[in-house]
C-alpha positions as CSV (number, residue, x, y, z in Angstrom):
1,X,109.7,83.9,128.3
2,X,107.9,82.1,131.5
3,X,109.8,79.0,130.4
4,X,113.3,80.6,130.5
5,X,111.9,81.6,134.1
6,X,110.9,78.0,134.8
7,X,114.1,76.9,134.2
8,X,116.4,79.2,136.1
9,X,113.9,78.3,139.1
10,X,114.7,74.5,137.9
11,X,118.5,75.2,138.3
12,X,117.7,77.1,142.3
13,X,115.6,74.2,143.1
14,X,118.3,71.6,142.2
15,X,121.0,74.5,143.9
16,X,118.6,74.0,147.1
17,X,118.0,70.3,146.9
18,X,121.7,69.6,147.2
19,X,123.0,71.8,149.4
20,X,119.8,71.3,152.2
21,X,118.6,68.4,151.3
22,X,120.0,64.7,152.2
23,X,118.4,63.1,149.2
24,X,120.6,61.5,147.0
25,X,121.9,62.5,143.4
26,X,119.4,60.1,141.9
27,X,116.7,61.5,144.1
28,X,117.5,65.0,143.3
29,X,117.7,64.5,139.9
30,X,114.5,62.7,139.4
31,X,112.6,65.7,141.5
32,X,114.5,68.2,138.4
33,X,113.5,66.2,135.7
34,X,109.9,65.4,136.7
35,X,109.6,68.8,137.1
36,X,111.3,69.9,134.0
37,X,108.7,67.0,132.4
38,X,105.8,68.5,133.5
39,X,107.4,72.3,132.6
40,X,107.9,71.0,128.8
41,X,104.4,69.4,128.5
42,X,102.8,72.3,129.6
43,X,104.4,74.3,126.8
44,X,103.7,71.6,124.4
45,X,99.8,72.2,125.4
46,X,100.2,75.9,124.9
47,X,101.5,75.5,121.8
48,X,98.9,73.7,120.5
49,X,96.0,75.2,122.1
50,X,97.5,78.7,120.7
51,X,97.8,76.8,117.0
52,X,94.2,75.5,117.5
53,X,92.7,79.1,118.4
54,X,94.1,80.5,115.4
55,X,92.8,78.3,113.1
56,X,88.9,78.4,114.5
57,X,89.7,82.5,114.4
58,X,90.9,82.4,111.0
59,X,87.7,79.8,110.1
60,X,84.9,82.6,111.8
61,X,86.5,85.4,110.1
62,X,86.8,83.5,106.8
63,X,82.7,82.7,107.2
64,X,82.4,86.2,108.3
65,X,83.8,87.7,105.3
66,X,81.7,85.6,102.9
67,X,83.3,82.5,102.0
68,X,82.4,79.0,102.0
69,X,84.0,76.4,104.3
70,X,84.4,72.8,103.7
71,X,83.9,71.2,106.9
72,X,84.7,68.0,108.1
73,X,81.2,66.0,109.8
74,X,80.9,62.6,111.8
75,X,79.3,59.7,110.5
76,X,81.3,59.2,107.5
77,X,80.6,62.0,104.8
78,X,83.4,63.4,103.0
79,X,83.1,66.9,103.9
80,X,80.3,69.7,104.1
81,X,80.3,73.1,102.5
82,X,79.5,76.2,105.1
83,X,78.2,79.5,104.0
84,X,76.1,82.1,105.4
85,X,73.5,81.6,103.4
86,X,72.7,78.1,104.8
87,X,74.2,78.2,108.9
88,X,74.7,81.1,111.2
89,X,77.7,81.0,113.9
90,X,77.2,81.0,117.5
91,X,79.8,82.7,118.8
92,X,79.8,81.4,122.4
93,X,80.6,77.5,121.2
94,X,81.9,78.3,117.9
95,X,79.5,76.2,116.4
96,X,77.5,76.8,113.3
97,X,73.8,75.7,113.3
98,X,71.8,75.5,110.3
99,X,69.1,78.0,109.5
100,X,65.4,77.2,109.4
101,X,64.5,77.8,106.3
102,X,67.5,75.8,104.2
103,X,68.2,71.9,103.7
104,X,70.8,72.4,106.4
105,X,67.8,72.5,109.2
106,X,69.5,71.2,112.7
107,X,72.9,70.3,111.7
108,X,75.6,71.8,114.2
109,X,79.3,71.3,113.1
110,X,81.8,72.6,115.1
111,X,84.5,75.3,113.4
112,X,87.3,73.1,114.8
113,X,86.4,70.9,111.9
114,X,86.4,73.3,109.2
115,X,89.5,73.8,106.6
């Protein structure tokens, strides 16, 4: 709904620019449009960002409720399997970190990586 506001104050700033401005057309028109630019690309980051955040949610809860994730890990392997019986989640970085006592000692993979 903020974009539908964005563009109406679009429209008054153009309304302004060419009734109080001396700029040209061309002028005017490249001040909309940049802005415009800068209006979309914001809610193409939004977008995302909101897509993102609902996947790592649905990853935690899925590790929460039991089940094993197969994450992907730099340095060439394939993919990793992530339980709770091997890594606990740290909530603040969304991270899981191995436990002391399994094979998975010291690994960190982040939940953005998980499936």
């Amino acid at each position: 709904m903020a974009y539908l506001y964005a563009l109406v104050v679009l429209a008054l700033l153009f309304g302004i620019l060419h009734y109080f401005t001396e700029l040209s057309f061309k002028q005017k028109a490249v001040v909309v449009l940049t802005l415009a630019t800068a209006i979309f690309a914001g809610y193409l980051y939004n977008t995302h960002s909101a897509s993102e955040q609902e996947k790592i949610l649905r990853v935690v809860q899925d590790f929460q409720n039991g089940k094993t994730l197969t994450c992907e890990v730099p340095h060439g392997y394939k993919g990793k399997d992530i339980n709770s019986s091997n890594y606990t989640l740290s909530i603040g970085t969304y991270t899981f970190i191995g436990k002391e006592n399994s094979s998975s000692r010291g690994d960190m993979v982040s939940a953005s990586s998980c499936q």
